[in-house]
C-alpha positions as CSV (number, residue, x, y, z in Angstrom):
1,X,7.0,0.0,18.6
2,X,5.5,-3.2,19.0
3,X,5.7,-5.6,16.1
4,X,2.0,-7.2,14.6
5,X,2.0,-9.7,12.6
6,X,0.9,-7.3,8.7
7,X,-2.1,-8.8,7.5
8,X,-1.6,-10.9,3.2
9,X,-3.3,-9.6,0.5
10,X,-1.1,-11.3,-2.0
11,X,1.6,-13.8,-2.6
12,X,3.3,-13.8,-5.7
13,X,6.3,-15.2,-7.1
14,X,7.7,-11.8,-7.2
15,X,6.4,-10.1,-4.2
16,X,4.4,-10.1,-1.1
17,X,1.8,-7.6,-0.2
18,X,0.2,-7.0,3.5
19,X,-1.6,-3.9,4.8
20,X,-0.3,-2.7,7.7
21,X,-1.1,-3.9,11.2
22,X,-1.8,-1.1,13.9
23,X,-2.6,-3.9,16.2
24,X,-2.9,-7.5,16.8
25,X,-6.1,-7.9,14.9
26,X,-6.5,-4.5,13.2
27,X,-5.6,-3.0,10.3
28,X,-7.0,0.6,9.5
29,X,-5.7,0.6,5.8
30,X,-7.9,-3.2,5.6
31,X,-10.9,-1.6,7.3
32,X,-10.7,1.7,4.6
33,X,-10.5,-1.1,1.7
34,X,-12.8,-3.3,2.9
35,X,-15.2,0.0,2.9
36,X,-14.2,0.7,-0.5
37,X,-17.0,-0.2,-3.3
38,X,-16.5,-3.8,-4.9
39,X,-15.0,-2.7,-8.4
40,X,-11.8,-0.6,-6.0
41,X,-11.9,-3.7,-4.2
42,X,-11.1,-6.0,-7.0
43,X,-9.0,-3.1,-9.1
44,X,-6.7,-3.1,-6.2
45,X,-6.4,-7.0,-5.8
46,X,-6.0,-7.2,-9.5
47,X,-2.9,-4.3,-9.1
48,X,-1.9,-6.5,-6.1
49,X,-1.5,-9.8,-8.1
50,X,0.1,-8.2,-10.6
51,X,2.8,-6.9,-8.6
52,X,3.0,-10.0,-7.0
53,X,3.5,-12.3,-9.7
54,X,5.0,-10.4,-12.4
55,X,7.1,-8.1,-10.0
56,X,6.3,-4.7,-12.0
57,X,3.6,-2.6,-12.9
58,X,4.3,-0.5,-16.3
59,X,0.9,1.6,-16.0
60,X,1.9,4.6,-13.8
61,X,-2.0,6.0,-13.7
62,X,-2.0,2.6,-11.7
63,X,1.3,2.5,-9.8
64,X,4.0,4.9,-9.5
65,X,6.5,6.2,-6.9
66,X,5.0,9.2,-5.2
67,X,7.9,10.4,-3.1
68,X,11.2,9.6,-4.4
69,X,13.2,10.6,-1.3
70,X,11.4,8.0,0.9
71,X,10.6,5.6,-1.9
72,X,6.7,5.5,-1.1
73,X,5.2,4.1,-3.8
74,X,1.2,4.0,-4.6
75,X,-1.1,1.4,-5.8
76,X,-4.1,4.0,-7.9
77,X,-7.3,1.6,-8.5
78,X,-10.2,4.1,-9.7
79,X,-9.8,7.3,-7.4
80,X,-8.0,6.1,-4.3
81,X,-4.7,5.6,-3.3
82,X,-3.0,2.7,-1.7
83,X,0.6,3.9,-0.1
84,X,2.6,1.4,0.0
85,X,7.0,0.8,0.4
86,X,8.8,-2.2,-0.6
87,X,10.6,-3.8,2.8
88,X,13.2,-7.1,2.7
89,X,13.4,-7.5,-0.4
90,X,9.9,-9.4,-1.7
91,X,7.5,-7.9,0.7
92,X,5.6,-4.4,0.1
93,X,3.7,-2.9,3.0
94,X,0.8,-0.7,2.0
95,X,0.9,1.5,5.1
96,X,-2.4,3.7,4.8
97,X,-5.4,5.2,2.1
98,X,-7.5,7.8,0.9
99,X,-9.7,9.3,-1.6
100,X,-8.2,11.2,-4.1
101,X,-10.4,14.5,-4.6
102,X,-8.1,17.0,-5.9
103,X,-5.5,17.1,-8.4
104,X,-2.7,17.5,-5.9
105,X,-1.8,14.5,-3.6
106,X,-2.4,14.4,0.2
107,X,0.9,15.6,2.3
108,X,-0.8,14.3,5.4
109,X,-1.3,10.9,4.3
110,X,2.0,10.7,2.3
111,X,3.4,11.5,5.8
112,X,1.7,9.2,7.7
113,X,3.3,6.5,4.8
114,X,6.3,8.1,5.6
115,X,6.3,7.1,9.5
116,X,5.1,3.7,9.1
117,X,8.3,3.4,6.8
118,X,10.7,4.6,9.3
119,X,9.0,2.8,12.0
120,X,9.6,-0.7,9.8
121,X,13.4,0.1,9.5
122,X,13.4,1.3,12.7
123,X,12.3,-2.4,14.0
């Protein structure tokens, strides 16, 4: 897999967070945010700064690990969900999106999380 430069959200003291790069200059997860209405928008930079500079979010309506084998984690602002995994240390990828619409979370997009992880380590 060919390695694209991830595209900043948010630097913090703590962390780093980038949405994943398919491509040079593309980012589907940036596209599906940038899509999103303005108060997701801002409820996810907010969640994003917070991470970033305090290195924790307590809140698990608003972050919380959603597959503990893998360690893929997800950033919640309003109904949508931000996958996301924490690589080297300070930097956290969020690899991919959706709406949430039913109670029980979405396999196929937790997988899709999944593969972005491995292909990461892989690099």
């Amino acid at each position: 897999m060919k390695s694209y430069r991830n595209f900043l959200v948010y630097k913090g003291d703590q962390h780093s967070i980038y949405f994943h790069a398919e491509a040079k200059s593309s980012s589907k997860v940036e596209e599906y945010y940038k899509q999103c209405d303005d108060i997701t928008r801002a409820s996810l930079l907010y969640l994003a700064k917070r991470m970033g500079d305090i290195g924790r979010i307590y809140d698990e309506t608003k972050f919380r690990i959603e597959d503990k084998k893998n360690k893929i984690y997800a950033f919640k602002p309003k109904k949508n969900r931000f996958f996301c995994f924490f690589f080297k240390d300070k930097e956290i990828i969020i690899t991919s999106a959706y709406r949430k619409r039913k109670q029980k979370l979405n396999s196929k997009e937790l997988n899709k999380a999944v593969t972005i992880k491995n292909q990461y380590l892989a690099k």
